[in-house]
N, C-alpha and C positions, 0 to 999 in steps of 0.2 A: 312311783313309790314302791312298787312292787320290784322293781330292780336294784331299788338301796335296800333293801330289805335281805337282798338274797347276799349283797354284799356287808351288811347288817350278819347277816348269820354266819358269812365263811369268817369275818375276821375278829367278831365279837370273843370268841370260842368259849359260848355259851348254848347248852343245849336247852335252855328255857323257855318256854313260850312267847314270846312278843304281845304283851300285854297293854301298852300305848305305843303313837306316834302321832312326836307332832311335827307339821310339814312346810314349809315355806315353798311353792313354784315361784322360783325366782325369773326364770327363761325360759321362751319356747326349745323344746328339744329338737332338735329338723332334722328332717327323714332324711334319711341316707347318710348321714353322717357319725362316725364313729362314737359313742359314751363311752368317758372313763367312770368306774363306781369306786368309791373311795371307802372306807371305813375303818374307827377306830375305837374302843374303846376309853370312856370318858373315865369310869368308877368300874367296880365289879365287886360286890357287896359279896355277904353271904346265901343271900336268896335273890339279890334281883343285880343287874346289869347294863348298865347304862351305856349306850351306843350311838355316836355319832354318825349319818354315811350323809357322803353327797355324791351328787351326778355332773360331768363337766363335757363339753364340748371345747377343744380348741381350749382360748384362756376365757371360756365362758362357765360361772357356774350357773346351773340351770335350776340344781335341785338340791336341798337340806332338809335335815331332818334327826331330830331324834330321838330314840326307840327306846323304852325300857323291856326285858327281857326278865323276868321273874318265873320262878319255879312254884312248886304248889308248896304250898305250908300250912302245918294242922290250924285250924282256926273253927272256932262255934258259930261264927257266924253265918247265916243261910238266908238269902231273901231271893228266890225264885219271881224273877219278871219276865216268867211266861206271856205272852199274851196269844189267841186263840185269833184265826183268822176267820175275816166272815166273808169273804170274797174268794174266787177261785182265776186264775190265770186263764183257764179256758176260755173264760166270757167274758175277758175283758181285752181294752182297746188295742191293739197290737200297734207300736210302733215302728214305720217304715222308715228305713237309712235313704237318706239322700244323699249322693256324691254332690261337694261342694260346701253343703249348705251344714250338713251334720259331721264329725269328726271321722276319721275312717277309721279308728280303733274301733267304735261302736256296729260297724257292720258284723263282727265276731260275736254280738249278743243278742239275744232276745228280750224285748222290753215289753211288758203290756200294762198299761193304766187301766187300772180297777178302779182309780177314782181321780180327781182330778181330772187335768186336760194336761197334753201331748205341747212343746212349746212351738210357740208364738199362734197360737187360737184364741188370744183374745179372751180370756179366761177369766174371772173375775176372784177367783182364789188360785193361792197356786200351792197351795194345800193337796199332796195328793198320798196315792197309795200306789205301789209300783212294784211288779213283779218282773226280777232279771237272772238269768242264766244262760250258761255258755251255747251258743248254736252248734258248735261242733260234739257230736253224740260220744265223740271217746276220751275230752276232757275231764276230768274230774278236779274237786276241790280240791289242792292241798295250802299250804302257808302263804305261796307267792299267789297263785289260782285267786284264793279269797280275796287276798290285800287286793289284785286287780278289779277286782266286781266293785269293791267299796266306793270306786272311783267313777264307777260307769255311768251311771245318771246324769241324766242334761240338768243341770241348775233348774230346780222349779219356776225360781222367779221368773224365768224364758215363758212361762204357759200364759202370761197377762200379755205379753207383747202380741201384736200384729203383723207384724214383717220380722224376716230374719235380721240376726245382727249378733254378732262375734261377743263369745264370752270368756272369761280364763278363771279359773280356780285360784286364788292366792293364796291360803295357806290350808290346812286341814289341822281336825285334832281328831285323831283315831282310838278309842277304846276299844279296846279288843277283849269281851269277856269271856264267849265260849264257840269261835271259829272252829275247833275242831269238833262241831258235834253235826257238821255236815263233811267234812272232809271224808273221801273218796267217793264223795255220793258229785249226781250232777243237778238235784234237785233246785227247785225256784226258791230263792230269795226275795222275799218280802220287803221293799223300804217304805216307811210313812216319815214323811218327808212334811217338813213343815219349814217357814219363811218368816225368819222372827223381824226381821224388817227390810225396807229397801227404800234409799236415797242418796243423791247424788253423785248414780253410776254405780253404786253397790249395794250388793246384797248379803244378807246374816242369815243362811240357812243349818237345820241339825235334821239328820234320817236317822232313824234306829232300823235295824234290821235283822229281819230275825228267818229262820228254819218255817221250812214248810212245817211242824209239829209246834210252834210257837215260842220255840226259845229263842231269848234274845242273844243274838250272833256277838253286834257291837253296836258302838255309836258314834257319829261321825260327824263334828261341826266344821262348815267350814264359811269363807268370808268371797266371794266372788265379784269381779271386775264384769262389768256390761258394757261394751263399745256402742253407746245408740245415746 
């Protein structure tokens, strides 16, 4: 997602914030093989911007999506959804990357469950609270940076199962309300993740996420495939 997005920006030619996306994974993307990123402009309003990118391997499309791009505009409207964190990343569960079994994008992050359970422990909620940032100490947040985090989380529903078993993302809807208010920084990110249902190989999960100081970053639903 993060790489339509960069192609989202060079050809949108719009300096506006990225305010939604919403995502369809159509395809696995495979390593070592060339992406092309595609983007186009759908509308271009006088404050906001509508942008289509996709992702393609060969004659495979992998990846869609589309982004609105809005500017700020005077408005009275103000409802601050702060919310104040009661848990600390220090003292909570640290999750370990497996080769094999966990994706390899995720060895580049740090994850710790502050509440909930880590997947496939047999968990009886999978309800959690989850604390993630970059492992590399000279990362920082910017536009692509963040869009990449949103995505880093193992599907909660994984924390009720018992054994491993292959998951995929199917589509996302990304709100994006104030990302730039950790950009440059490499501070931990907060998700409280919750699992509005799961049947018949799928699950309907939404995370909010928010700044270590308690503002909410975005929100992010998405619909998830379980191979088991």
């Amino acid at each position: 997602m993060a790489l339509a997005m960069k192609a989202a920006r060079r050809y949108g030619e719009s300096e506006a914030p990225i305010r939604s996306v919403h995502a369809s994974f159509i395809a696995p993307v495979l390593h070592g093989a060339p992406v092309r990123a595609t983007a186009h402009a759908l509308r271009k309003g006088r404050s906001a911007t509508q942008i289509r990118a996709s992702l393609d391997q060969g004659e495979q499309r992998c990846f869609d999506c589309t982004a609105i791009l809005g500017a700020d505009r005077p408005s009275e409207m103000a409802h601050d959804a702060r919310s104040a964190t009661k848990s600390s990343p220090e003292r909570a569960l640290r999750f370990d990357y497996r080769p094999g079994v966990i994706p390899n994008f995720v060895q580049h992050y740090d994850m710790r469950w502050a509440s909930g359970r880590p997947p496939f422990s047999g968990a009886t909620d999978p309800t959690a609270t989850i604390f993630a940032r970059p492992i590399a100490e000279h990362v920082r947040y910017d536009e692509s940076a963040f869009i990449a985090l949103t995505d880093v989380i193992p599907p909660p529903i994984l924390s009720v199962m018992r054994t491993p078993a292959p998951a995929s993302s199917m589509n996302c809807a990304l709100e994006l309300i104030a990302p730039q208010a950790v950009y440059g920084s490499r501070q931990w990110i907060r998700f409280e993740t919750e699992v509005h249902d799961a049947r018949y190989g799928y699950a309907w999960q939404s995370s909010r996420l928010y700044a270590e100081d308690g503002t909410l970053l975005a929100v992010a639903h998405q619909a998830v495939a379980v191979f088991s």
